[in-house]
N, C-alpha and C positions, 0 to 999 in steps of 0.2 A: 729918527727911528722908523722903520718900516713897520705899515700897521699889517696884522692879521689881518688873512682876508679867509675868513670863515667860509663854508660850502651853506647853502640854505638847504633845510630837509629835505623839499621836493627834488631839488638837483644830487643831493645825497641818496636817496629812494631811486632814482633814477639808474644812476651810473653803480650803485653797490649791489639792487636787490635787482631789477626789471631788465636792463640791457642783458648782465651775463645770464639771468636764469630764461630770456624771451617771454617773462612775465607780460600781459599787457597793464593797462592803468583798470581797464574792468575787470579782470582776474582779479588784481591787488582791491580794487575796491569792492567785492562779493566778498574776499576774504573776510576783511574789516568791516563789513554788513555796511557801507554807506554809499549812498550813489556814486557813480562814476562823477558826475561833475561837482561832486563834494571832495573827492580825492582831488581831479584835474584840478580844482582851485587852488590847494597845496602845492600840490605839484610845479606848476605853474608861478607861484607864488604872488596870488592873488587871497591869499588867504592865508592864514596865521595858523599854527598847530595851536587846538585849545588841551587844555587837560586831559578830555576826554579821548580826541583823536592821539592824543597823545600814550594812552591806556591803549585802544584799539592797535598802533603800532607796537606798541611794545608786546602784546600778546601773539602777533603776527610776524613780526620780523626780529623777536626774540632781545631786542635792545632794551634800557628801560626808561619808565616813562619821561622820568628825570634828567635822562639823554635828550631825548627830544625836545623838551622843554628848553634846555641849553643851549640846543644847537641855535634857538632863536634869540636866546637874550645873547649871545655869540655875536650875532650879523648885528643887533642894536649896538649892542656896546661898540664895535666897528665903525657907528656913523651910518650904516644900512638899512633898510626898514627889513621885518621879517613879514611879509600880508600885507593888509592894509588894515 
């Protein structure tokens, strides 16, 4: 059986919200009130969606939090780390 191969959020934030709108990663991150290099770590996937960031997205890019949260245990269940 062929396994899902889930999108990680930041590569999801990437290609859905920031390429089509020429969002940058500081724009999105002023939105979300959190440094640029606290977003990039996301993004990047050096860093895990917590709860909170998870709340900030959702207020922001209109998804829910609970989405977010999934899309990480997604890539785990998979055999892939989501962060570190």
């Amino acid at each position: 059986m062929a396994m899902h191969n889930p999108p990680h959020p930041g590569e999801f934030i990437t290609e859905v919200y920031l390429d089509p709108k020429n969002l940058s990663g500081r724009e999105l991150a002023a939105t979300l009130g959190v440094s640029p290099s606290t977003l990039n770590r996301m993004l990047t996937d050096t860093s895990n969606v917590s709860p909170e960031m998870a709340l900030r997205l959702s207020k922001a890019l209109g998804r829910s939090p609970e989405s977010w949260l999934a899309m990480c245990k997604a890539i785990m269940t998979s055999g892939r780390r989501c962060g570190v």
